[in-house]
mmCIF file of the C-alpha atoms, coordinates in Angstrom:
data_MODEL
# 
_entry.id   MODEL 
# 
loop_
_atom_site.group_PDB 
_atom_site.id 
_atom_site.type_symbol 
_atom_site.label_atom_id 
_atom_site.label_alt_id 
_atom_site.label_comp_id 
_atom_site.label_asym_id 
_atom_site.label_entity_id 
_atom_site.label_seq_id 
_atom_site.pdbx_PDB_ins_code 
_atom_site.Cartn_x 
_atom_site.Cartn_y 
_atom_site.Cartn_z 
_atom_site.occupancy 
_atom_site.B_iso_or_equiv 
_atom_site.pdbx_formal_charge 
_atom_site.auth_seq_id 
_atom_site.auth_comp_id 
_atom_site.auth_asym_id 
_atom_site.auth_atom_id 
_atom_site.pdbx_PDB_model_num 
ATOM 1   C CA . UNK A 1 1   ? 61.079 219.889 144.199 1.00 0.00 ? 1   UNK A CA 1 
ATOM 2   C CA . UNK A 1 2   ? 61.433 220.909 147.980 1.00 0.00 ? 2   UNK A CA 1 
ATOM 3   C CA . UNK A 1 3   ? 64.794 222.395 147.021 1.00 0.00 ? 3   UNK A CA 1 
ATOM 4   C CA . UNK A 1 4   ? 66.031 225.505 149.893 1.00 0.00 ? 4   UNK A CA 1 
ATOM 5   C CA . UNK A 1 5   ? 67.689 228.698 147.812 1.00 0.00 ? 5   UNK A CA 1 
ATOM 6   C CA . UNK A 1 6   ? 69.421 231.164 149.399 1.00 0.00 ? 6   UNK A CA 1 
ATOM 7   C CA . UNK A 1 7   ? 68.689 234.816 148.661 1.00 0.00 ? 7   UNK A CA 1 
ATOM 8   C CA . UNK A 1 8   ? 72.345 236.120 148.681 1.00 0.00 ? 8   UNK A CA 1 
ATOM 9   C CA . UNK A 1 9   ? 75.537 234.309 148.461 1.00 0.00 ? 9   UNK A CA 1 
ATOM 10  C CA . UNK A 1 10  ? 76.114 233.092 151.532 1.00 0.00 ? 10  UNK A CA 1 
ATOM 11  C CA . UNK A 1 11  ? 79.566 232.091 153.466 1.00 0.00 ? 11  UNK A CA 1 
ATOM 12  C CA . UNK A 1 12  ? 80.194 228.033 154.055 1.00 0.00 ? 12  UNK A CA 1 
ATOM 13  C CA . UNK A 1 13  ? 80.775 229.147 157.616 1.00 0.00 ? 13  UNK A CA 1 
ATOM 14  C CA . UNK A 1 14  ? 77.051 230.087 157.837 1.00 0.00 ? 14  UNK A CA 1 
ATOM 15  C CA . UNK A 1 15  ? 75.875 227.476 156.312 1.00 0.00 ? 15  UNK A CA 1 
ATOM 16  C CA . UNK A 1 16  ? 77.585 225.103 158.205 1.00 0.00 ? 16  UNK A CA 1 
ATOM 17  C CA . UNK A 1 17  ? 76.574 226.854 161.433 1.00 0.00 ? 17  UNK A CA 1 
ATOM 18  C CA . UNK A 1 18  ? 72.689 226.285 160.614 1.00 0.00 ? 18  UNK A CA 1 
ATOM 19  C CA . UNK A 1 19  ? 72.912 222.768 158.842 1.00 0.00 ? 19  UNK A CA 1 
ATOM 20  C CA . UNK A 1 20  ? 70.722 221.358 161.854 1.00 0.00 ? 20  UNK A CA 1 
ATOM 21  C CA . UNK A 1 21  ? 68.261 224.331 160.928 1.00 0.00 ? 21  UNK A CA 1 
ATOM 22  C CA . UNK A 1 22  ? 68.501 223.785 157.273 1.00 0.00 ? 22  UNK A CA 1 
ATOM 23  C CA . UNK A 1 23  ? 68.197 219.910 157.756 1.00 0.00 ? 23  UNK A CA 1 
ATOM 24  C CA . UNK A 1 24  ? 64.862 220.145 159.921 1.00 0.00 ? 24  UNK A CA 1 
ATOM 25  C CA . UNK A 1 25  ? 63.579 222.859 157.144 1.00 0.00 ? 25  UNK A CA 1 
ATOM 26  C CA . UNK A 1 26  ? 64.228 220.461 154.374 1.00 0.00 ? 26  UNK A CA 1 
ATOM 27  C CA . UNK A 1 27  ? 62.606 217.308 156.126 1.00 0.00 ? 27  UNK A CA 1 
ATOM 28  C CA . UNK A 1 28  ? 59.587 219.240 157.044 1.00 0.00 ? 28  UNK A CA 1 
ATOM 29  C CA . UNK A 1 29  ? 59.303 221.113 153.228 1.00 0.00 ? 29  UNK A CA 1 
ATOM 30  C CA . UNK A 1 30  ? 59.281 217.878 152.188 1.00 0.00 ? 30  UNK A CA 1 
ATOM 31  C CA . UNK A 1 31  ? 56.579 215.958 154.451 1.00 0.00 ? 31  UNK A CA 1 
ATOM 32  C CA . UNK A 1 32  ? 54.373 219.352 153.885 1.00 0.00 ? 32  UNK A CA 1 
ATOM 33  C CA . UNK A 1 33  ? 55.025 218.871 149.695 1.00 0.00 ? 33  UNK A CA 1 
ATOM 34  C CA . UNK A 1 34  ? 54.041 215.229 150.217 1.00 0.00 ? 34  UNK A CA 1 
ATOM 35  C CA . UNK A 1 35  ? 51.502 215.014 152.798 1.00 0.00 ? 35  UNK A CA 1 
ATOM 36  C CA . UNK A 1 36  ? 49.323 218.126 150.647 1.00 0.00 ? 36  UNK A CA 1 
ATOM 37  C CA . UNK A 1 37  ? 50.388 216.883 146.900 1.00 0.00 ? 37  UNK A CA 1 
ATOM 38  C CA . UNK A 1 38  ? 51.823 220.421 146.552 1.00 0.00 ? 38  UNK A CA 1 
ATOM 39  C CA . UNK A 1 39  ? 55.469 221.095 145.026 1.00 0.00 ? 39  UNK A CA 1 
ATOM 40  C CA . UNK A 1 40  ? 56.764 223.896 147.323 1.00 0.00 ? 40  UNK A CA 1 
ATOM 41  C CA . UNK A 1 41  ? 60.364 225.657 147.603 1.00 0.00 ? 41  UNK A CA 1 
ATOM 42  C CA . UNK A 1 42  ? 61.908 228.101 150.092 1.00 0.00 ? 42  UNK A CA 1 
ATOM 43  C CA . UNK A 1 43  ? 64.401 230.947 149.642 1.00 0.00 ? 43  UNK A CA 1 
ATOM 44  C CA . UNK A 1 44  ? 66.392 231.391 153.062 1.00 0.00 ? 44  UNK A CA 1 
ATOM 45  C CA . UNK A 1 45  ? 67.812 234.510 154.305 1.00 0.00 ? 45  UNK A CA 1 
ATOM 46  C CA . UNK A 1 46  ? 70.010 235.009 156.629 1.00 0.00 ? 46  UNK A CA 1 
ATOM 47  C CA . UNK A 1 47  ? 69.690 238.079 159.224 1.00 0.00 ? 47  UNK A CA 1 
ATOM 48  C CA . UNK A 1 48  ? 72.843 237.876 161.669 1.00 0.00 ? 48  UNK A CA 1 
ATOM 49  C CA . UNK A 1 49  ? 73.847 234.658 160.603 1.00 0.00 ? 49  UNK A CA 1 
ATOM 50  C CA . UNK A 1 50  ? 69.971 232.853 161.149 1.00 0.00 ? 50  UNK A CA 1 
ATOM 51  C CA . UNK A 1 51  ? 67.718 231.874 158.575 1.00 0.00 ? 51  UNK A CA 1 
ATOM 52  C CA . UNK A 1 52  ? 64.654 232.820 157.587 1.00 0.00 ? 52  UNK A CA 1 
ATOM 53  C CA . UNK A 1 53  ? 62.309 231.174 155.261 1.00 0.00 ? 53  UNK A CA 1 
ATOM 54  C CA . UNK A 1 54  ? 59.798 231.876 152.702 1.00 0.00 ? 54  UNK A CA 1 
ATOM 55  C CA . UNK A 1 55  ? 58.225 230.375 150.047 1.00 0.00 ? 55  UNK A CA 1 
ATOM 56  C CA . UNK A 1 56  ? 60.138 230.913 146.224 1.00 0.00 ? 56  UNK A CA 1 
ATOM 57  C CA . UNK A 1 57  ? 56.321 230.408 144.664 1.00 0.00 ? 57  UNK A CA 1 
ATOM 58  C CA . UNK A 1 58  ? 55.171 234.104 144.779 1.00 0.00 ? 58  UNK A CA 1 
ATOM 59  C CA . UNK A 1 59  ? 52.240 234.177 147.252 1.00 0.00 ? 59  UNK A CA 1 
ATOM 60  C CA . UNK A 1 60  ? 50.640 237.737 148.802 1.00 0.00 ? 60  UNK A CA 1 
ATOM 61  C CA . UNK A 1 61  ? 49.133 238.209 151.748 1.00 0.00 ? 61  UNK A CA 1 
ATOM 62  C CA . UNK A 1 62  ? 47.185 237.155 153.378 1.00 0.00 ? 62  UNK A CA 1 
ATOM 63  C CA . UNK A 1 63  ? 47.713 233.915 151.885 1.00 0.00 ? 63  UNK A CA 1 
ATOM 64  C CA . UNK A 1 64  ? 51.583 234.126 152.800 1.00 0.00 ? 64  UNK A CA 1 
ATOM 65  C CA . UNK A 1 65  ? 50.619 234.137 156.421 1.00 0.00 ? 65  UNK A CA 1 
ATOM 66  C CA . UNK A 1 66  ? 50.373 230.474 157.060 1.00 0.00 ? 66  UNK A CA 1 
ATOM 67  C CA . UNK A 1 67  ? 52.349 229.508 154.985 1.00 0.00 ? 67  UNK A CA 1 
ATOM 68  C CA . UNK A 1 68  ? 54.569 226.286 155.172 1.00 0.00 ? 68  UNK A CA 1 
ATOM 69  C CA . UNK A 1 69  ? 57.740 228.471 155.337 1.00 0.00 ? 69  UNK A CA 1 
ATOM 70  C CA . UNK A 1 70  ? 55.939 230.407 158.266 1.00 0.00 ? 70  UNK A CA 1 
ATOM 71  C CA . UNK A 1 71  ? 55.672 227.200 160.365 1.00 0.00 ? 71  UNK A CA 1 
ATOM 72  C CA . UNK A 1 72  ? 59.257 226.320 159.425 1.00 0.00 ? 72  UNK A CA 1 
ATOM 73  C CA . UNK A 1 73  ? 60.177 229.571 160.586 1.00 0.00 ? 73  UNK A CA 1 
ATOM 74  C CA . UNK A 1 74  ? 58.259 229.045 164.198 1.00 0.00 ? 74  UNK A CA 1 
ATOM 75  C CA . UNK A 1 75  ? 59.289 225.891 164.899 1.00 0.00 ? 75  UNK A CA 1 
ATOM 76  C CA . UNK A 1 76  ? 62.819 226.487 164.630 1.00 0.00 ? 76  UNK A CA 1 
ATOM 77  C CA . UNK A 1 77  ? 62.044 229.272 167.014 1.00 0.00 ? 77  UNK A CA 1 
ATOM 78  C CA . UNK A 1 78  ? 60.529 226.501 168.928 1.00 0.00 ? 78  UNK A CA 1 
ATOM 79  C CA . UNK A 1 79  ? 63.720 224.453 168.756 1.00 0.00 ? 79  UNK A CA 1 
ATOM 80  C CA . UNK A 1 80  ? 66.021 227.095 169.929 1.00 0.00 ? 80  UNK A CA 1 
ATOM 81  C CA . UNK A 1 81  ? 63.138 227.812 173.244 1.00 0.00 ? 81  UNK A CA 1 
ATOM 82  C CA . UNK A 1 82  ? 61.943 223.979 173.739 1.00 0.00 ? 82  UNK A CA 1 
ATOM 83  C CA . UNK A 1 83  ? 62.003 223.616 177.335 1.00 0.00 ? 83  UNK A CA 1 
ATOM 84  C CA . UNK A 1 84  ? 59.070 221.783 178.585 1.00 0.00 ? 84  UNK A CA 1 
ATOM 85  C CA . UNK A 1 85  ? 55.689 221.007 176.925 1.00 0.00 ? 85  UNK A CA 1 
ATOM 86  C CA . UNK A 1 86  ? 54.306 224.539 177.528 1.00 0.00 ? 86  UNK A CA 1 
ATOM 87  C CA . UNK A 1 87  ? 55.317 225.094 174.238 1.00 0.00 ? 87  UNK A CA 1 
ATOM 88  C CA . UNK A 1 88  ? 53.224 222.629 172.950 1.00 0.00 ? 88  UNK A CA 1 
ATOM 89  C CA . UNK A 1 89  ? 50.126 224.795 173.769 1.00 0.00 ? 89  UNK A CA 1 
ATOM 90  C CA . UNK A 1 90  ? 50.819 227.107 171.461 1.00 0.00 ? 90  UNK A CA 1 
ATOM 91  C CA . UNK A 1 91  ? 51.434 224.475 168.554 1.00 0.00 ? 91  UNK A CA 1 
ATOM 92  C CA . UNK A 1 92  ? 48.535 223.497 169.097 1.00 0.00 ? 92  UNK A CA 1 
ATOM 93  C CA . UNK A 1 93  ? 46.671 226.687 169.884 1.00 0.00 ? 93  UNK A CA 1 
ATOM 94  C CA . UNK A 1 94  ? 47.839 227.056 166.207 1.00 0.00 ? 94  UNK A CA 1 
ATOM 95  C CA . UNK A 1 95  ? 46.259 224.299 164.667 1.00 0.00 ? 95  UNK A CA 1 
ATOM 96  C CA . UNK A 1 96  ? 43.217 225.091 166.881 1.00 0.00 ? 96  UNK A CA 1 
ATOM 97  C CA . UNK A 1 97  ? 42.284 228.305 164.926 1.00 0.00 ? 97  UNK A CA 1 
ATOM 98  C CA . UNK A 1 98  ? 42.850 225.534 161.326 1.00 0.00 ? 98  UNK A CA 1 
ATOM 99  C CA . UNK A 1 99  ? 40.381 223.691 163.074 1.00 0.00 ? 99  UNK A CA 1 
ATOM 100 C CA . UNK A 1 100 ? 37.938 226.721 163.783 1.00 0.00 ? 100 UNK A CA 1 
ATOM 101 C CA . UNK A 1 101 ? 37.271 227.039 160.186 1.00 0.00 ? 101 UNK A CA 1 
ATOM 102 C CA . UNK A 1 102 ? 36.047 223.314 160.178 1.00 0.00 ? 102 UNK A CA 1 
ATOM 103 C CA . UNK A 1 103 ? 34.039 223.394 163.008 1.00 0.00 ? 103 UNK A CA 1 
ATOM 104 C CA . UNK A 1 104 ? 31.893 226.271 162.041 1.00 0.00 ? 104 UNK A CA 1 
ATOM 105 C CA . UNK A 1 105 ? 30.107 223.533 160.274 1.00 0.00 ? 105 UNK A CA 1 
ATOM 106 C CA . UNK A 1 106 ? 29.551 221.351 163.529 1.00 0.00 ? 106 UNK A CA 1 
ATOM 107 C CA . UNK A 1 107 ? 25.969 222.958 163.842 1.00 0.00 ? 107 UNK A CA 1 
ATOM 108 C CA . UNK A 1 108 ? 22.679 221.100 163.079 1.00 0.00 ? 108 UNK A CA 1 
ATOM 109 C CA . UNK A 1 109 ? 21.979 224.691 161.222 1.00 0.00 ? 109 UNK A CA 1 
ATOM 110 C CA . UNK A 1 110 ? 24.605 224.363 159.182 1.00 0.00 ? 110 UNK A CA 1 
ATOM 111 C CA . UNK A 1 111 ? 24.623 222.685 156.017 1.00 0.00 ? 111 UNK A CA 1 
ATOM 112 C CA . UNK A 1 112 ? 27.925 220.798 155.037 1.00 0.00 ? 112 UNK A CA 1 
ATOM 113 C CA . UNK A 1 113 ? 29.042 222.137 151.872 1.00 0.00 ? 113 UNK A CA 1 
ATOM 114 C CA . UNK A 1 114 ? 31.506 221.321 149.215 1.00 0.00 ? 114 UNK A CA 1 
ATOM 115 C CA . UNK A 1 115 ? 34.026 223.923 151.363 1.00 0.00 ? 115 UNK A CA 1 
ATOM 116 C CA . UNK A 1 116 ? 33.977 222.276 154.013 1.00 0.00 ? 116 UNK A CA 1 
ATOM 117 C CA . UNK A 1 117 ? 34.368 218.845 152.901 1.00 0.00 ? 117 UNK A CA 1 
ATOM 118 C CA . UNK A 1 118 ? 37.449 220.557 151.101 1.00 0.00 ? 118 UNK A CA 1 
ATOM 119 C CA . UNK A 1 119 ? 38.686 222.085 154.242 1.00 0.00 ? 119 UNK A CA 1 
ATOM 120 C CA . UNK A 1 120 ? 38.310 218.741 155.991 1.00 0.00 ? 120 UNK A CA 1 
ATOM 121 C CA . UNK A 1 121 ? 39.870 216.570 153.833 1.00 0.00 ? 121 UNK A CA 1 
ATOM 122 C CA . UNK A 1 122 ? 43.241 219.205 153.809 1.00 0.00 ? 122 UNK A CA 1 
ATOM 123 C CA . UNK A 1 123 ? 43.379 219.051 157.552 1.00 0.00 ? 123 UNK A CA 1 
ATOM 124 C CA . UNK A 1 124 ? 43.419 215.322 157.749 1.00 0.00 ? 124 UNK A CA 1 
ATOM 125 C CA . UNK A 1 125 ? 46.010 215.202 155.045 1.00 0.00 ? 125 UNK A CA 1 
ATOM 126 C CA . UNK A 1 126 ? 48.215 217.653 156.881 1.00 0.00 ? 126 UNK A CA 1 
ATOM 127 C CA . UNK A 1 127 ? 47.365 216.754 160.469 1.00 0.00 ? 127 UNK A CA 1 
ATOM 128 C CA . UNK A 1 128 ? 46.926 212.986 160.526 1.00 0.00 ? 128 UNK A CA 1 
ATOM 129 C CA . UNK A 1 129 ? 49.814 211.139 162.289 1.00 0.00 ? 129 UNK A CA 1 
ATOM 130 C CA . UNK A 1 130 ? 51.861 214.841 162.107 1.00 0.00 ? 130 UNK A CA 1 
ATOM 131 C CA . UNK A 1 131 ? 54.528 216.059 164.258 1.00 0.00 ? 131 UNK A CA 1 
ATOM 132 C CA . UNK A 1 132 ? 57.504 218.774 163.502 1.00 0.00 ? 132 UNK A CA 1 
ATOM 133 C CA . UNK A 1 133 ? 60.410 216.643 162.179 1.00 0.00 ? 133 UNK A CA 1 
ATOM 134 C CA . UNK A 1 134 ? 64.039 216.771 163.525 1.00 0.00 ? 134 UNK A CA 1 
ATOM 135 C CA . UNK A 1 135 ? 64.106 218.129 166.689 1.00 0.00 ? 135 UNK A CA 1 
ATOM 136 C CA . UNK A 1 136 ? 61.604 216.304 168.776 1.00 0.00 ? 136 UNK A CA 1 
ATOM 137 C CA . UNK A 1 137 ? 61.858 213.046 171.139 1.00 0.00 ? 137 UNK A CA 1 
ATOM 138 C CA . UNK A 1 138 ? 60.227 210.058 169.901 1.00 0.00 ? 138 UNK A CA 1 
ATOM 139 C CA . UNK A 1 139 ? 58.139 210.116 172.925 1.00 0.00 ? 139 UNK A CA 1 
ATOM 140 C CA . UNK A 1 140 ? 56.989 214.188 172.363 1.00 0.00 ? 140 UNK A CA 1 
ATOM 141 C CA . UNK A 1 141 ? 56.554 213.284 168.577 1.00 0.00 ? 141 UNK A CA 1 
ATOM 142 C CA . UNK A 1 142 ? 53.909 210.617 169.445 1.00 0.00 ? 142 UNK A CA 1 
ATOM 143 C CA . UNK A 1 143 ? 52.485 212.687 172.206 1.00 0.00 ? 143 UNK A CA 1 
ATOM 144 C CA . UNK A 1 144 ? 51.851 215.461 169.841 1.00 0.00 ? 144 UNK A CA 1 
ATOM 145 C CA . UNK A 1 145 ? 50.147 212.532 167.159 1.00 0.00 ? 145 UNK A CA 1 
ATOM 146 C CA . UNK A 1 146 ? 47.887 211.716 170.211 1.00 0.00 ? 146 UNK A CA 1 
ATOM 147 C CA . UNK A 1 147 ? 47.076 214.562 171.122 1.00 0.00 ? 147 UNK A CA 1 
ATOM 148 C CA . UNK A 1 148 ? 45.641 216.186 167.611 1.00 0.00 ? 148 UNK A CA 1 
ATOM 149 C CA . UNK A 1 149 ? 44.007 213.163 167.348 1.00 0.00 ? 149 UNK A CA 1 
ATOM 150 C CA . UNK A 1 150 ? 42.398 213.560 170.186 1.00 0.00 ? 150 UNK A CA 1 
ATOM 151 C CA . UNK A 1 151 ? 41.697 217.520 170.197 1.00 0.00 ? 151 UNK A CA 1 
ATOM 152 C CA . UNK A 1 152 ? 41.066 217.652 166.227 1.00 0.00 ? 152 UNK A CA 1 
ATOM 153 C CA . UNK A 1 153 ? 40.762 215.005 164.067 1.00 0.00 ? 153 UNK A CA 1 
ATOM 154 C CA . UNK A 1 154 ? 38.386 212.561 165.664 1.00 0.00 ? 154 UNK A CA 1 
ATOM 155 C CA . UNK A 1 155 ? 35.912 215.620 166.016 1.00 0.00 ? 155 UNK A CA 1 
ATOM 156 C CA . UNK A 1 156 ? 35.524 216.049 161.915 1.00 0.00 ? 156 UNK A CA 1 
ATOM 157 C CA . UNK A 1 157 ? 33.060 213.951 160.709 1.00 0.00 ? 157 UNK A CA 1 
# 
C-alpha cells in the first residue's frame, strides 16, 4: 500500500510547499512496509501549513507510540534542526531503549525464549543496513549503518 491520505482537503499550495516532507515520508513508509513485511498507510495533517503523520490502521496507545508515523514525524523534525551529528545521539538514544528490550536477555540467568528470539529477529529486520531516507549525506547515511552495527546489532546473538 504505503499510500499518504490527507485528513482534510488540502490547498495545492500546501502541498507543494511540503513535497520534500511528503517525499521523505513516502520513501521511508515504504522501506518500514518492506523491511517488517507489514502493509502500513499514513493520514497527514496539516497544522499551520506542516504535516503531521499517523498511521490510517487504527492503533491505541500505547502501541501508537512508536509507531512508524511517529519516527516519520521526528525525523522530519530532525531535517528541519540537522546541524551537526549531535543529533545523531538522540536517534540513536532511540533505538537504544528498542535494544533494551533485547538485551534483558543478555544474562547467563536468563533463559532465551520464543519473545525474544521474536524481538530479535524484528530489530535486525528493521535496523540492519538502516538509515532515515531523503535527507541525509551519503557519508552520514553510512555512518549511521556503522554505527548501529556497531552499538546494536553485532551484540544480539
Amino acid at each position: 500500500m504505503n499510500i499518504i491520505l490527507f485528513d482534510k482537503e488540502v490547498s495545492q499550495e500546501t502541498i507543494d510547499k511540503n513535497a520534500e516532507n511528503l517525499s521523505i515520508a513516502q520513501l521511508n513508509l515504504s522501506d518500514f512496509n518492506e523491511r517488517m513485511g507489514k502493509n502500513y498507510d499514513l493520514i497527514c495533517r496539516f497544522t499551520n501549513e506542516n504535516p503531521r503523520f499517523f498511521l490510517k490502521q487504527e492503533l491505541r496507545y500505547p502501541e501508537n507510540t512508536n509507531t512508524i508515523a511517529s519516527q516519520i514525524n521526528w525525523l522530519l523534525m530532525w531535517k528541519r534542526e540537522i546541524n551537526d551529528r549531535v543529533y545523531f545521539n538522540i536517534f540513536f538514544n532511540d533505538i537504544a531503549r528498542e535494544f533494551e528490550e533485547i538485551n534483558k536477555y543478555n544474562s547467563p540467568y536468563i533463559q532465551k525464549d520464543i519473545v525474544y528470539y521474536k524481538m530479535a529477529e524484528d530489530f535486525r529486520k528493521k535496523y540492519t543496513d538502516y538509515a532515515p531516507l531523503g535527507f541525509l549525506s551519503e557519508d552520514d547515511e553510512k555512518y549511521i549503518k556503522e554505527e548501529i552495527n556497531k552499538k546494536f546489532l553485532q551484540h544480539i546473538n
